[in-house]
N, C-alpha and C positions, 0 to 999 in steps of 0.2 A: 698522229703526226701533228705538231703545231710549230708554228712559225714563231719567231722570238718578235717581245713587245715592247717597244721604247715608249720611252714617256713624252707627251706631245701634251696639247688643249685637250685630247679625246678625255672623254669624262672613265674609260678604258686604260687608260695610258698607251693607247698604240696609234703612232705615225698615222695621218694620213690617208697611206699608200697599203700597211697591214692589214690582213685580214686575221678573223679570230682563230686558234687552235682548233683541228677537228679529231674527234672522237668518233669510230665507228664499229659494232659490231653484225659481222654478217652471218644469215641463217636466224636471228632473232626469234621467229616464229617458226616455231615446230610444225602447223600444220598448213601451209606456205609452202610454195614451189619454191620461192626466193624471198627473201630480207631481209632488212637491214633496222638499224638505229643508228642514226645520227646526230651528230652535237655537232653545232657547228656554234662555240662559245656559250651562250646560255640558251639558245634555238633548239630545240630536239624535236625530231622527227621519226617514226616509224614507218618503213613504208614495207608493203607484202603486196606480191605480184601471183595469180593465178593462172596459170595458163602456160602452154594451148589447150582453151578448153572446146568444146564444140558449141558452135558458132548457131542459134535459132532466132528466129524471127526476123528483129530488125538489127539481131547482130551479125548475121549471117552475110557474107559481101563476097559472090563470085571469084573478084580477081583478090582478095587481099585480106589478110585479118585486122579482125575490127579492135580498136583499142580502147577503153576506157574507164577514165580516171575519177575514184570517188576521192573525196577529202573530209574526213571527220574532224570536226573542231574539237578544241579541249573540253568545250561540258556542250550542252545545247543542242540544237540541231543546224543544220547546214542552211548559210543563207546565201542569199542572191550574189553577193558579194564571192562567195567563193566557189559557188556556181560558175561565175564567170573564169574565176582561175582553175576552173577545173578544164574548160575550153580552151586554154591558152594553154596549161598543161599537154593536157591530148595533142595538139599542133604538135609540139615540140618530139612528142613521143612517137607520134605518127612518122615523122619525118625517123626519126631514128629507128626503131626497129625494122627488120629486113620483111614488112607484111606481106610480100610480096611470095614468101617462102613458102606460106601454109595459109593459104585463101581457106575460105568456110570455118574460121577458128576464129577465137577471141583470148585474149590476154585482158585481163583487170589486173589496174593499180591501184589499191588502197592506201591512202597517205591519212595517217593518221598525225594527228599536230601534239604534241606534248607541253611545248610551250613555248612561246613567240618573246622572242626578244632581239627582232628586226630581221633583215635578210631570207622572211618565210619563203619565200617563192625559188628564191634562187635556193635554201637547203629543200626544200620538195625535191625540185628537178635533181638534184646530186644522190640525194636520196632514193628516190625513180632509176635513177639510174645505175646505181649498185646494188636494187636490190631484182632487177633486169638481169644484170649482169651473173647475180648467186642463182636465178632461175633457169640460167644458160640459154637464154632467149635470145636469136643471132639477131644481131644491129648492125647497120651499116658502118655505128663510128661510134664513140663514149660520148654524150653529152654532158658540158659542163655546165655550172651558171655564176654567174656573179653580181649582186646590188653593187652599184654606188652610187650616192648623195653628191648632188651640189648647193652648194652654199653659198652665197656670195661673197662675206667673208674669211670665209678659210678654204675654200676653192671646193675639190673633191675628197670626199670619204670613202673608201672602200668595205662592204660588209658595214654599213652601217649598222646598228642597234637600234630599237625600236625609237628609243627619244631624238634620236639623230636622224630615224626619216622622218617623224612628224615637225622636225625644226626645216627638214631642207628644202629649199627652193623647189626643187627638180630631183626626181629618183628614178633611173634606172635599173631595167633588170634588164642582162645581156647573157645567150646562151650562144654558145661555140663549139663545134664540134672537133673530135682528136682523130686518126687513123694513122695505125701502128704504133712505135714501141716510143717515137719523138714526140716530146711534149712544144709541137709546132701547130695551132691551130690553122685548121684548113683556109680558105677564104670564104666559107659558107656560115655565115652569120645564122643561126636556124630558129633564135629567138629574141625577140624584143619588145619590152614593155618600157613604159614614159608615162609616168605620174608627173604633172605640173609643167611648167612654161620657159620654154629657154629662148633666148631671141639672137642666140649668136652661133655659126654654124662650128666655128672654133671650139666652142662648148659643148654642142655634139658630138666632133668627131672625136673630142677629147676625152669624153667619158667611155667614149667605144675602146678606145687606147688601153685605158687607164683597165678596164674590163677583162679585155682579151689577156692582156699580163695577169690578172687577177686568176682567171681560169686555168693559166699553163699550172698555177700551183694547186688547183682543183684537181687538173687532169693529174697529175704527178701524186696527189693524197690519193686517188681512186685507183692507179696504177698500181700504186704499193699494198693495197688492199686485197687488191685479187689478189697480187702476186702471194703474198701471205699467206693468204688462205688456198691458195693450188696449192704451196709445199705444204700444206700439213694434212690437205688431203693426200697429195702422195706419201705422206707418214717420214717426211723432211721436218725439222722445227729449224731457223735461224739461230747461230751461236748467240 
């Protein structure tokens, strides 16, 4: 599913207010409970989720199963840096899945990075979350996410690209949750990241604005996905 791209300053040619085309295939990994590959423009992601698996040691948690997010870079090994997004991550996931359902269990998400060309975090968590979703893993609601950049001369970007957050002033990452068939984000904001300095609350509340619209078209590419793929497990294919 992609969105159409007008020609604008973006060194992309799209508006603004566009975000990039997404590309998705679910099931990716055969030896996976759930997965996916995502594109979101030149961004790819892989992500494979395990579980419910049974829960030892310091995963094991009375009331709730335990959730946690590994992230493999493209070559290397994992550093501090995405350490910490793997913390921010889990937040996000915690709150979404229904842990509440199957105490003494664990679910693992591997996010594997393919290659970065801006908006990693926000196609993680989209990512995370459809390949939840092919694991049939119950969630309270679909989590979405969306970057955008501020700049002070050309205001906000949405989905920025790698050279357009390291230009922008201020970069958020905004996550919003869906429940049911309406692409109406709830009022529960469930995640939020803020790279760099804003001094005006107009410009906060703006780029939440500008986010939460961002997401409805996330939730609606993540919608059509499942949908897809239920009818052709029911042995249905679309004219």
């Amino acid at each position: 599913m992609s969105y159409e791209h007008s020609s604008s300053g973006r060194r992309d040619g799209r508006k603004s207010y566009e975000i990039r085309g997404f590309r998705c295939e679910l099931g990716y990994l055969e030896r996976a409970d759930g997965s996916c590959k995502l594109e979101q423009g030149k961004t790819q992601v892989v992500a494979a989720v395990y579980g419910h698996l049974e829960a030892r040691g310091r995963t094991e948690l009375p009331d709730r199963t335990f959730i946690e997010v590994s992230i493999r870079p493209c070559q290397g090994y994992t550093s501090d840096y995405l350490r910490l997004r793997e913390r921010e991550l889990e937040e996000v996931f915690i709150a979404t899945v229904a842990t509440e359902l199957q105490p003494r269990s664990c679910v693992a998400i591997i996010l594997q990075i393919v290659e970065n060309d801006g908006s990693l975090m926000s196609a993680m968590i989209n990512a995370g979350m459809l390949a939840l979703l092919s694991a049939g893993i119950p969630c309270h609601w679909i989590a979405t996410s969306c970057t955008v950049s501020y700049r002070r001369t050309e205001g906000f970007l949405l989905d920025p690209i790698l050279v357009e957050e390291a230009e922008g002033y201020a970069t958020a990452v905004t996550s919003y949750s869906f429940q049911g068939q309406e692409s109406d984000p709830s009022q529960n904001l469930i995640g939020l990241s803020f790279r760099g300095f804003v001094c005006s609350q107009d410009i906060y509340f703006q780029s939440l604005a500008y986010s939460r619209e961002a997401c409805k078209k996330v939730f609606e590419f993540i919608r059509l996905v499942v949908e897809k793929s239920q009818a052709l497990d029911c042995g249905y294919a679309e004219p």
